[in-house]
C-alpha positions as CSV (number, residue, x, y, z in Angstrom):
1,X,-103.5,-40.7,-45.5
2,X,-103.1,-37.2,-44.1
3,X,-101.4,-35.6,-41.5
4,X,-104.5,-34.7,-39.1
5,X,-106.3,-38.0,-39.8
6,X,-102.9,-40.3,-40.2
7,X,-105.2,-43.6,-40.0
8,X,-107.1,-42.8,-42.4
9,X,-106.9,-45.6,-46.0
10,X,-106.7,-43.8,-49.5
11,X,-107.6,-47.7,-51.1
12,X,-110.0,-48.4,-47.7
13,X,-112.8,-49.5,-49.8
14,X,-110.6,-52.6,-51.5
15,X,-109.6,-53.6,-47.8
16,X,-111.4,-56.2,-45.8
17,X,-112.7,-55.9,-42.2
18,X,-111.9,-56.7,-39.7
19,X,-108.5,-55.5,-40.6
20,X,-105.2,-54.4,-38.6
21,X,-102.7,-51.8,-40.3
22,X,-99.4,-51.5,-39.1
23,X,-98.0,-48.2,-40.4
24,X,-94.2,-48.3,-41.0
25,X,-93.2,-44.9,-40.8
26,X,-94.5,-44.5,-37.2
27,X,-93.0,-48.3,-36.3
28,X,-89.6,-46.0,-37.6
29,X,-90.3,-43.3,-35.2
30,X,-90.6,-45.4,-32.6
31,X,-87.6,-47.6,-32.9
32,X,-85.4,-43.8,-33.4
33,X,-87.4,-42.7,-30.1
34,X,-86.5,-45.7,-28.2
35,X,-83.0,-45.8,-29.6
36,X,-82.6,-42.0,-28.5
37,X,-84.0,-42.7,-24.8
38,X,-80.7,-45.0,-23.9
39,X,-76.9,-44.3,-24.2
40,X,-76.3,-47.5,-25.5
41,X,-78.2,-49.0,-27.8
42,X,-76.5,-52.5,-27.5
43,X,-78.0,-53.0,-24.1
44,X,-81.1,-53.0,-25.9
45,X,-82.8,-56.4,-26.1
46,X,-86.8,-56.1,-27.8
47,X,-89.3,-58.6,-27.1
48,X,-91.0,-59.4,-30.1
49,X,-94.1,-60.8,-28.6
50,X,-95.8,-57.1,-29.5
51,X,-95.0,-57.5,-33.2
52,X,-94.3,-61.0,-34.2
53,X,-93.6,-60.4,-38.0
54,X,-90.2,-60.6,-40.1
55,X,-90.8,-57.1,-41.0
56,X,-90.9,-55.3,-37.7
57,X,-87.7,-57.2,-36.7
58,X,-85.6,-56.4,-40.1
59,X,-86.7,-52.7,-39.0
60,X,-85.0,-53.6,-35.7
61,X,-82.0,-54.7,-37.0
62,X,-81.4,-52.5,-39.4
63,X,-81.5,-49.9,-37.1
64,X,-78.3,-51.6,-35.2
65,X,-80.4,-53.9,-32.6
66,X,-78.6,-57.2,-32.7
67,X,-80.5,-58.8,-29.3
68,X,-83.9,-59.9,-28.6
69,X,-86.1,-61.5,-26.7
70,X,-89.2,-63.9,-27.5
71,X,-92.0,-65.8,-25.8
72,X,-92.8,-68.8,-27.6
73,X,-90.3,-71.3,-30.0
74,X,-92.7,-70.3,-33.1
75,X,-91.4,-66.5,-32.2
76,X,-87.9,-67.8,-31.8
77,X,-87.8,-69.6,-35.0
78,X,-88.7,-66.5,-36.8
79,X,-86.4,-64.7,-35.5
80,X,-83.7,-67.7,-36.6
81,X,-85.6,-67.1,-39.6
82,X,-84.2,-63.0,-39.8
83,X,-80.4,-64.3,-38.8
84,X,-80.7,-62.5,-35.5
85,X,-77.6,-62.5,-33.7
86,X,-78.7,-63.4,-30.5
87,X,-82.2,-64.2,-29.0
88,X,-83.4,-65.0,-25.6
89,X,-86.0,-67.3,-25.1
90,X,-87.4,-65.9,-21.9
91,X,-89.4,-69.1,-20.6
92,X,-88.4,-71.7,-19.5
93,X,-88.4,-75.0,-21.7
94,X,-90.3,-78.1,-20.3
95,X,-91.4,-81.7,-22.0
96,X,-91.4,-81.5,-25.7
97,X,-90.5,-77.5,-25.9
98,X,-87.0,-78.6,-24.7
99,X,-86.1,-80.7,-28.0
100,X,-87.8,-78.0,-29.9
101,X,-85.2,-75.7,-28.0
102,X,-82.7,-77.9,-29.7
103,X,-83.7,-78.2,-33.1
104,X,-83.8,-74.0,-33.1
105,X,-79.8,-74.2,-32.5
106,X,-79.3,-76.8,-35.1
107,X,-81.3,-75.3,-38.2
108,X,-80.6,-71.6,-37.2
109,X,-76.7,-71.6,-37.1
110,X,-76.3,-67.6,-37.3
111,X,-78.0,-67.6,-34.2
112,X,-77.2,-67.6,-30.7
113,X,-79.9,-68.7,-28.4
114,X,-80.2,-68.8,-24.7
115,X,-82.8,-69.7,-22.7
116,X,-84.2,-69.3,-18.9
117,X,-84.2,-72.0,-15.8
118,X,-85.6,-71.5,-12.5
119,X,-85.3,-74.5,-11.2
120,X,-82.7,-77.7,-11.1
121,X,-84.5,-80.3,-12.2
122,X,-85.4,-78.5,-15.5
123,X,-81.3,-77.5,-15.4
124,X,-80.5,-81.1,-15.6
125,X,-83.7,-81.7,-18.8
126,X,-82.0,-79.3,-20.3
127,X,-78.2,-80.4,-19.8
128,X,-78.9,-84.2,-20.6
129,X,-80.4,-83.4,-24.6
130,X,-77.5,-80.8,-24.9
131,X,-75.2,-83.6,-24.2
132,X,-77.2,-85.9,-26.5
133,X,-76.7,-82.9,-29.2
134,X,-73.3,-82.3,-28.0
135,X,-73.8,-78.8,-27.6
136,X,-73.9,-76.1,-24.7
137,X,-76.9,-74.5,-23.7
138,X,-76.7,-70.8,-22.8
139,X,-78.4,-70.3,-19.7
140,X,-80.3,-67.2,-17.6
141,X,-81.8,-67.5,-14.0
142,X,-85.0,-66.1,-14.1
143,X,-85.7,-64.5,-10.6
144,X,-89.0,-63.8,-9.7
145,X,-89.3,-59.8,-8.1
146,X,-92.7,-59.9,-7.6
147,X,-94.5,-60.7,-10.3
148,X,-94.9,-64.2,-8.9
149,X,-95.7,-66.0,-12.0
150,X,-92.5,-67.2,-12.9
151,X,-88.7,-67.8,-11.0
152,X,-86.5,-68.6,-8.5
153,X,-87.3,-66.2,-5.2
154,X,-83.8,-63.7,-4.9
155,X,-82.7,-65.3,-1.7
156,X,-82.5,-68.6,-3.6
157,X,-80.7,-67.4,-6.8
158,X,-77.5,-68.3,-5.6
159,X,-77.8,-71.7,-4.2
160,X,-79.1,-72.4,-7.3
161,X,-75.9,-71.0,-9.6
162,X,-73.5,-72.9,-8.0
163,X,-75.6,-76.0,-8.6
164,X,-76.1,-75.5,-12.4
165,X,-72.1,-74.4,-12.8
166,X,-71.6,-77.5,-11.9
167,X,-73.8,-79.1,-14.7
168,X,-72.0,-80.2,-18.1
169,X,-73.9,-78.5,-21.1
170,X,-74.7,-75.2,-20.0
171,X,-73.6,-72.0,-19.4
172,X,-74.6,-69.4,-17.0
173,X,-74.9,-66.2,-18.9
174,X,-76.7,-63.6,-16.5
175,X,-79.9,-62.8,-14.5
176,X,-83.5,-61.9,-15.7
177,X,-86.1,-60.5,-14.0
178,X,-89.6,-59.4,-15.5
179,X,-91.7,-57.1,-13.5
180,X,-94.9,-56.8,-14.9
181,X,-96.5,-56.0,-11.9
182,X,-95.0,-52.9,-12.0
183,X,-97.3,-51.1,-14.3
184,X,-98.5,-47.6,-11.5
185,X,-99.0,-44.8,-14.2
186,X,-97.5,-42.6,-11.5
187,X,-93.5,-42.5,-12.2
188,X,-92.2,-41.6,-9.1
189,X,-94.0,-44.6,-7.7
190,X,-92.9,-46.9,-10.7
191,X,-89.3,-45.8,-9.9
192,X,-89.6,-46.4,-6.3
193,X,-90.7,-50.1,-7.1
194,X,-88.0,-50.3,-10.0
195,X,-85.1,-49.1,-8.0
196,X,-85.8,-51.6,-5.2
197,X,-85.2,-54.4,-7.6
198,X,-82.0,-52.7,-9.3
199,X,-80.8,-52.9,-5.6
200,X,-81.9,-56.6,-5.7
201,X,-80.2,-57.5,-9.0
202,X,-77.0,-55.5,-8.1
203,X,-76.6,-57.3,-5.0
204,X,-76.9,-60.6,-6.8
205,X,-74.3,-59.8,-9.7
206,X,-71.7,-58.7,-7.2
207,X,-72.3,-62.1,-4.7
208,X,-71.8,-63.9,-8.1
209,X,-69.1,-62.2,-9.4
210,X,-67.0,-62.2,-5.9
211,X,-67.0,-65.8,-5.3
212,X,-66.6,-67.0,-9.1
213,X,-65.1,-63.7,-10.7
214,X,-67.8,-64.0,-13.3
215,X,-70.5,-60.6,-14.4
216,X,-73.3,-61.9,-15.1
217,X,-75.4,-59.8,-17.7
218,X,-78.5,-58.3,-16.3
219,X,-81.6,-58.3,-18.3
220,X,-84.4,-56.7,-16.8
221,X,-88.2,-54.7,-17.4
222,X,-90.2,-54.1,-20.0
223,X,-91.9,-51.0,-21.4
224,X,-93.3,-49.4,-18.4
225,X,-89.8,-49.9,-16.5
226,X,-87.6,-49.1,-19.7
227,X,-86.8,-45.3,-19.0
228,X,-85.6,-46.2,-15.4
229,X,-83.2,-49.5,-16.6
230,X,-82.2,-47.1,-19.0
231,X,-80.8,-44.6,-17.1
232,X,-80.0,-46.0,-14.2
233,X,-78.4,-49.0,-14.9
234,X,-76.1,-51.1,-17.2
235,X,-78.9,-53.9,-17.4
236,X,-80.2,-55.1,-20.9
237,X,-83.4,-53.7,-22.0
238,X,-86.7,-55.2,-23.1
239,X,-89.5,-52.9,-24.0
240,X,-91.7,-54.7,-26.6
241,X,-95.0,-52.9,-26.9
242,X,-92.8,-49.4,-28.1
243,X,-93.0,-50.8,-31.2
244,X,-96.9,-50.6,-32.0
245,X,-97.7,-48.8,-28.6
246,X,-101.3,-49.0,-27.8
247,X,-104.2,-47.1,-26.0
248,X,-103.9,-48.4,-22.7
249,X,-99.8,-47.9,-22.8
250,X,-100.9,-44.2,-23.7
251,X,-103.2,-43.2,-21.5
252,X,-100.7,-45.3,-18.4
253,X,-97.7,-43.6,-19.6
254,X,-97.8,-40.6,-20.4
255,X,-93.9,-39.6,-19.9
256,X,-93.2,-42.0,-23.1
257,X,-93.9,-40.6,-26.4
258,X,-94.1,-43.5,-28.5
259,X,-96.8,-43.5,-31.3
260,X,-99.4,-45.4,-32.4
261,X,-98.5,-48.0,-35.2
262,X,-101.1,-50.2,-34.6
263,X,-105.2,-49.6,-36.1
264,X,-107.9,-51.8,-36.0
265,X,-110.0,-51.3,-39.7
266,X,-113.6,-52.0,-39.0
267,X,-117.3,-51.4,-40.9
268,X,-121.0,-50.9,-39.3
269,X,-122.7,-54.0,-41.1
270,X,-126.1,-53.3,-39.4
271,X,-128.0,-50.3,-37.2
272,X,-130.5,-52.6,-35.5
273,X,-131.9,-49.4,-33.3
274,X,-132.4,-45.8,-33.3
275,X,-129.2,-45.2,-31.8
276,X,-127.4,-48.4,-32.2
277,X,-124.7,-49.7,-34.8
278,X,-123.2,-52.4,-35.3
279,X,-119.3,-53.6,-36.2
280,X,-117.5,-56.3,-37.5
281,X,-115.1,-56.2,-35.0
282,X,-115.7,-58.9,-32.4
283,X,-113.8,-61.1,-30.4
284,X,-111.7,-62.5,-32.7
285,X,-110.3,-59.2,-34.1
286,X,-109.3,-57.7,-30.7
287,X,-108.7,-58.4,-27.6
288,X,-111.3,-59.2,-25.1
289,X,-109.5,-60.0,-21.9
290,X,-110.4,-56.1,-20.5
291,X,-113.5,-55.1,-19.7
292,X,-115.7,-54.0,-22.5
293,X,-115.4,-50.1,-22.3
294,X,-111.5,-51.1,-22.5
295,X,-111.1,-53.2,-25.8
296,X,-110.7,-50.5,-28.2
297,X,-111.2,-46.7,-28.5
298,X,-112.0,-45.0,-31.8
299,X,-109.9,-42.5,-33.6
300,X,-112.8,-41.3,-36.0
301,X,-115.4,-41.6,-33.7
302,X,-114.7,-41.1,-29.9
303,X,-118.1,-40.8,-28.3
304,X,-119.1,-44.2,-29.4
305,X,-119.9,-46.5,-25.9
306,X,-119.8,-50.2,-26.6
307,X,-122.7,-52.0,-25.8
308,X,-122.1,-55.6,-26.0
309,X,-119.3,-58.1,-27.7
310,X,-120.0,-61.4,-29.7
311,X,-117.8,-63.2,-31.3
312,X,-118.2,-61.1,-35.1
313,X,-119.8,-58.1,-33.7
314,X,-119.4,-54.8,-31.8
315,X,-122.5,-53.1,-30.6
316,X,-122.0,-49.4,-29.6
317,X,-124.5,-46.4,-28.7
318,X,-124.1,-43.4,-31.4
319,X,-126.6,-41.5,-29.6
320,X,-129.9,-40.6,-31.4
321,X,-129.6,-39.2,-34.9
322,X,-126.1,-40.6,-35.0
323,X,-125.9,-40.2,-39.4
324,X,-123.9,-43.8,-39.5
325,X,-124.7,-45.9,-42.4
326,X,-124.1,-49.4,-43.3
327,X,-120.5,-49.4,-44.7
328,X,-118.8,-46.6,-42.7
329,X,-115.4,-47.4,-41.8
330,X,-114.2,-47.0,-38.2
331,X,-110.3,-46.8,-37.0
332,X,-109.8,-48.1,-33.4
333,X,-106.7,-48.1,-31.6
334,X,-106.7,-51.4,-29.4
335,X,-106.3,-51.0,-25.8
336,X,-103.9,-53.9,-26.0
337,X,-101.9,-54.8,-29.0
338,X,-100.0,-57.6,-28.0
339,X,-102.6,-60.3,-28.0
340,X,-104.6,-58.4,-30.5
341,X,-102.0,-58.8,-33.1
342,X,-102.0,-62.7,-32.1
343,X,-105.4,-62.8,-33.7
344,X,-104.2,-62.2,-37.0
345,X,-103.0,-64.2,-39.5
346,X,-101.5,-61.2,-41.4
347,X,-101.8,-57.4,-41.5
348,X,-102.0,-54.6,-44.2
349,X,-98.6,-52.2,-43.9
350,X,-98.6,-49.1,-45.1
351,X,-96.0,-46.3,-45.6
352,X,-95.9,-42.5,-47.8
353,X,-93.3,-44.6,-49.6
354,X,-94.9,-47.1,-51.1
355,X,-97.8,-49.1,-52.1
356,X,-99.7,-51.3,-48.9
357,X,-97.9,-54.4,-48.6
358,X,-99.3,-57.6,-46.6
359,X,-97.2,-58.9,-43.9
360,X,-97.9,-62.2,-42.4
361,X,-97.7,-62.6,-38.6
362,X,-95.7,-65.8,-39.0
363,X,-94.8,-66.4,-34.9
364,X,-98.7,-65.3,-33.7
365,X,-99.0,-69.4,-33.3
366,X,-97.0,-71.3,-30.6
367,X,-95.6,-73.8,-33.9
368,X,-94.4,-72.7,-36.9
369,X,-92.1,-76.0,-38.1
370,X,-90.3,-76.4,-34.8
């Protein structure tokens, strides 16, 4: 690699496509950046549904992060798996997932998990197996602030903590809210929309700790709404997609400098027209929920248009005497990495100081062993 073309392979041609390449120096810069952009780092709380690898989390905890936040109990259990201190699982456990829950606390002892409710019927599931296991469950209210997906509407939250303080086997810990709604690439509107919620959240805490003289933490946003939490609040953060970063995160966000970490390794296999090629990077190797001009963009070779998607192959225009050949290799950065590193079973890492290393994306499934 060099410093103008930083994606570039030096051992490219004894690397398969389609690949992804995580590169661990800039996964470094961006943990320091997001470090830097908070007073205190322990309110920091990373999802690790962006990453999901041991490796990206032992970067995270060396740098000091002792909280996190997962999706799925195959991203939980590797986190168990690192001996993180403390990990949220922000959903809500139903049917099976709720024993699953369980058998996290009992084979992961140097972790303390918590989970979400919205609802009390779920709140009593969950309180009846932790009395089984005779243990307490560490509990948040998920609220929903818009998003509408998931959580209990803010004029219900706290109807519904009095009920579950009352239940044997858990323990109310705080409030989350998500807002992934909130994604305007304008900042003074994004604020605007974040600091109506911070007003939500902070009327909440204080109703809950007057009556019961209890703080609840606050965990709240994600990357888009991380510089606002940050400095305007006490809340836990949970910016995720920092870590890799992506295109669309780029080009939406321009006031957050986070790199690039992320590259999609690809080859033209064919050229079936004058100005045609063709890749090997279908639609298991990136993401295809977007619309096919947002999938992936091309560091070596911007002015490509794609064409069409299959299932192993990219079409894309090159224009008329374009000079690919069968066997060029392309570098895309994918528009969204979270569900583009789900599609991998394992990754090539690279770094100045050392030799690539293979890194398995062990939580990309919803089961591990749990």
């Amino acid at each position: 690699m060099n410093k103008s073309n930083w994606y570039e392979l030096e051992d490219v041609a004894n690397i398969s496509s389609p690949g992804l390449v995580f590169y661990e120096d800039r996964i470094q810069q961006n943990i320091n950046l997001l470090i830097g952009m908070i007073k205190d780092k322990s309110r920091l709380r990373p999802h690790v549904k962006t990453h999901k690898s041991v490796e990206v989390t032992k970067l995270l905890m060396a740098a000091g992060l002792q909280k996190f936040k997962c999706a799925t109990i195959a991203e939980a259990e590797m986190l168990g798996s690192c001996e993180a201190p403390d990990v949220l699982l922000a959903y809500q456990p139903v049917g099976p997932n709720i024993n699953r829950f369980m058998t996290l606390q009992e084979r992961f002892p140097r972790t303390t998990y918590s989970c979400l409710i919205d609802n009390l019927e779920t709140a009593k599931s969950i309180s009846l197996l932790a009395k089984q296991n005779n243990t307490t469950v560490k509990v948040y209210i998920d609220i929903n602030v818009g998003m509408n997906r998931t959580g209990v509407l803010p004029g219900k939250v706290f109807k519904l903590y009095e009920d579950i303080s009352a239940i044997v086997g858990l323990k109310f810990m705080g409030l989350h809210a998500y807002d992934g709604h909130i994604h305007d690439s304008d900042y003074s509107i994004r604020q605007q929309k974040v600091n109506e919620i911070i007003d939500v959240l902070h009327e909440l805490s204080e109703q809950v700790e007057q009556k019961y003289q209890h703080k609840p933490t606050i965990i709240a946003g994600g990357t888009p709404s991380f510089p606002m939490y940050a400095e305007a609040t006490n809340f836990e953060c949970s910016p995720g997609t920092f870590a890799l970063w992506d295109s669309g995160y780029q080009q939406a966000f321009q006031e957050q400098h986070f790199l690039p970490a992320a590259v999609l390794m690809t080859r033209i296999v064919s050229l079936p027209e004058e100005k045609l090629i063709c890749t090997d990077l279908g639609h298991k190797a990136v993401s295809a929920e977007n619309e096919l001009l947002r999938r992936v963009t091309f560091l070596n070779a911007p002015n490509l248009i794609p064409i069409s998607q299959s299932e192993e192959h990219l079409v894309l225009d090159a224009g008329i005497h374009h000079g690919y050949q069968v066997g060029d290799v392309l570098y895309g950065l994918p528009h969204h990495v979270c569900p583009t590193v789900a599609l991998y079973d394992e990754i090539i890492s690279v770094s100045p100081e050392r030799t690539p290393e293979v890194w398995k994306i062990s939580s990309r499934k919803r089961k591990d062993t749990i």
